[in-house]
N, C-alpha and C positions, 0 to 999 in steps of 0.2 A: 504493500500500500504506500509506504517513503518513496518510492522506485519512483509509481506510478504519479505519487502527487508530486517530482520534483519533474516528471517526464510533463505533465502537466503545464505547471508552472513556466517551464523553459519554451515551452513550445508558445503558450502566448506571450512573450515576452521578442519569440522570435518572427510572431503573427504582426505584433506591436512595430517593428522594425522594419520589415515589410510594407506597412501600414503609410509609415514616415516616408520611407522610398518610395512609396509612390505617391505622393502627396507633394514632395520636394519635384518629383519629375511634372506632375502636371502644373508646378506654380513656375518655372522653370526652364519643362520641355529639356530635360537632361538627356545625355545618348544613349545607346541602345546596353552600353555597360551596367545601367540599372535595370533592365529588363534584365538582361540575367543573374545580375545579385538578387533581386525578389524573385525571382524563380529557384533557386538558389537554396533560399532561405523560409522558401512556401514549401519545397519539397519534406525538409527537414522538420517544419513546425508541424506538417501534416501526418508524418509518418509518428512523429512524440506524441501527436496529442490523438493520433489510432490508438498507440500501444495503451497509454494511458485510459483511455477509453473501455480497452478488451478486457483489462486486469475487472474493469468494473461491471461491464455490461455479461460476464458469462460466469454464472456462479452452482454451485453445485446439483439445487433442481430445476433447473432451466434458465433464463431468461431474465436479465434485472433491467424492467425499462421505467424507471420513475423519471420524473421530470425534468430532471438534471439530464440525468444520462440522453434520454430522447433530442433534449435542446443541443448537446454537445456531440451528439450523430447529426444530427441535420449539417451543423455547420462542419464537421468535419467531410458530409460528403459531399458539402459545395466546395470547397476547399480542393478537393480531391480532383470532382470534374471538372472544375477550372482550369486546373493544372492541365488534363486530358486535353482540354480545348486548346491549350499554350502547344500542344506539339506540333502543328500547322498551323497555330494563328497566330499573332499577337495581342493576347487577350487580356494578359499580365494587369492593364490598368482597372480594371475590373474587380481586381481583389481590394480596390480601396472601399468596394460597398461588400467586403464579404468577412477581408482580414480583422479588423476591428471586432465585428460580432462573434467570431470564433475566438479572437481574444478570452473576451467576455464567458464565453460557452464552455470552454475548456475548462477553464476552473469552477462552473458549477456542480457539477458533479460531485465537488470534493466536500461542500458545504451541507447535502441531501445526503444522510444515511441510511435512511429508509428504503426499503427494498421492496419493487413491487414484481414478484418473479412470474412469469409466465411458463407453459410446457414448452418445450424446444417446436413442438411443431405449431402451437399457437405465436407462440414467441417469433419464429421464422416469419409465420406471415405479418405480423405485423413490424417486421423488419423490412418486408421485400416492400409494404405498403409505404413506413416512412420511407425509404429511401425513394420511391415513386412524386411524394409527398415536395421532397426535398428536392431533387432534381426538375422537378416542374415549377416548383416555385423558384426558383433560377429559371428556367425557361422565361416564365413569366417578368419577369425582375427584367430579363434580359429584353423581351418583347419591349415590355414601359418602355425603356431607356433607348431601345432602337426608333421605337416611336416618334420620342419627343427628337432625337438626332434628325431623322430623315426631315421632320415636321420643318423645327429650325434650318435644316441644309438649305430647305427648298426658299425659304424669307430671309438666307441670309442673316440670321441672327447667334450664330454659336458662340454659348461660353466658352470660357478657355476649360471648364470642366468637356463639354460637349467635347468643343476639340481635340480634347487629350483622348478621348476614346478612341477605338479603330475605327478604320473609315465603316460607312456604311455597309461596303462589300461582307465585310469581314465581320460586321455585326451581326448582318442577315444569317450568315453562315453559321456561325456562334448558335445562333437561336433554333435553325434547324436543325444541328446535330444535338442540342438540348431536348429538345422535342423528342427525336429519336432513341435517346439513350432514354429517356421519361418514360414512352411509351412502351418501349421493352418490358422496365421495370414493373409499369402500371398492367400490363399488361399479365405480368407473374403474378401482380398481387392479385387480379381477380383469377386466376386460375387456381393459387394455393386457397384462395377463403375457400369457393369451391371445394377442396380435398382436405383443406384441414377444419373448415368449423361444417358443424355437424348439421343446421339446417340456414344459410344464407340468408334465405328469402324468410325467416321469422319473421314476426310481427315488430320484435324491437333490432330490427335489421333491416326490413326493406326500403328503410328511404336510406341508409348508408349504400346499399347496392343498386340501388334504382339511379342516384346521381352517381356514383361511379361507372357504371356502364354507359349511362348517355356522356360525362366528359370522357371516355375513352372513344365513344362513336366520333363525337366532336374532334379528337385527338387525329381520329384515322381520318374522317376525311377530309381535313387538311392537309394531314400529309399525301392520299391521294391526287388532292387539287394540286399540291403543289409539284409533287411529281408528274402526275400525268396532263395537268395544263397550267403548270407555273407560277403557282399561285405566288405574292411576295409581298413587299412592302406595307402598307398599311392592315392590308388584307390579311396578312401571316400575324400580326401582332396582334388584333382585334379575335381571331379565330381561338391563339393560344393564351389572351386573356379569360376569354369568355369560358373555353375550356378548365380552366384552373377556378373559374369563379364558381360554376358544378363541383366542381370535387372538393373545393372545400366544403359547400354545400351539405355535402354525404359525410362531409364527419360534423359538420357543426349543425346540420338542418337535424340531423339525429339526436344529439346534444339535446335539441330543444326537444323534441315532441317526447323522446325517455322524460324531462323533466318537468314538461306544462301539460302533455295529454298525457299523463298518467300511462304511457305502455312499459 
């Protein structure tokens, strides 16, 4: 548990650093030497604050997801797909909206001792579901922000934030292989609910599965439009907002009606 809480510690410290580097380059516009110092230095804080993470997230009967740990997976696997993105793009500036909150996240964990264990194979699914979760909401993050970029490209009006992002090209790009790598994910999670919970479609489950299945329809056939008749710019952000805006839906539309209509 020392190990894990100093592997912690360093890791947002080195998330924090990162953070600066890219903050210094957009105020700046420094050379491409700082892209791979935070790259550098994202790999490292990434890889500290997994290990950190596993000492705490896998414990002897299954599965420990309380609130800490959850928030500190999320941001660990935007973190993680960023990086993915950085191997063909240059996407690097982008961890100034991610590095900071995994700062943040990393050390929660250490402050929750509480343990909410689930069975490995409930547990699983609701693993394969946050990382679905987490990965679209970057999708999403990424869409906003392409958005408002193309919005301003087109009036002429970029901040020096806007402009420090990648070009548009390379945003779009960003945001479709987000999508793709989300819809994989999301795609396992409704397979495993299926195979690991015992009736889906309950009564205190069908509006979770009902908006999961329509934002994954949502999900496909964007990405059909976009493959098979190019779908892109405004069109792609609005599609993978709107998508994300359902699935949260199916966790928090659930939320409510378990707690106001009584199921």
């Amino acid at each position: 548990m020392l190990i894990s809480g100093f592997s912690a510690l360093f890791a947002s410290l080195l998330y924090l650093y990162a953070s600066s580097l890219i903050w210094r380059k957009i105020q700046s516009r420094a050379s491409v030497d700082v892209r791979i110092k935070v790259i550098q230095l994202a790999v490292v804080a990434t890889v500290l604050h997994a290990y950190a993470l596993s000492s705490m997230l896998w414990v002897d009967h299954g599965i420990n997801l309380n609130i800490g740990i959850v928030l500190s997976l999320i941001a660990v696997l935007g973190s993680a797909i960023l990086l993915i993105t950085n191997i063909n793009k240059s996407t690097e500036t982008l961890g100034i909206f991610i590095y900071p909150l995994a700062a943040l996240t990393t050390l929660i964990p250490l402050t929750i001792h509480g343990e909410t264990p689930l069975s490995f194979e409930l547990g699983s699914h609701v693993l394969i579901s946050i990382s679905a979760y987490s990965i679209m909401g970057l999708a999403t993050a990424q869409a906003i922000l392409y958005a408002i970029q193309e919005r301003r490209f087109r009036t002429k009006q970029l901040s020096r934030l806007m402009q420090a992002l990648p070009p548009l090209q390379v945003m779009e790009n960003t945001l479709i292989q987000l999508v793709l790598i989300g819809f994989v994910f999301l795609s396992f999670a409704l397979l495993s609910g299926f195979f690991f919970i015992e009736d889906i479609f309950a009564q205190h489950l069908i509006h979770k599965t009902f908006f999961s299945i329509l934002s994954w329809l949502v999900y496909a056939t964007f990405l059909f439009g976009h493959f098979k008749y190019g779908w892109r710019g405004q069109k792609a952000a609005r599609y993978t907002i709107w998508a994300y805006f359902l699935l949260i839906l199916s966790y928090v539309g659930t939320k409510i009606v378990l707690r106001f209509l009584g199921f």
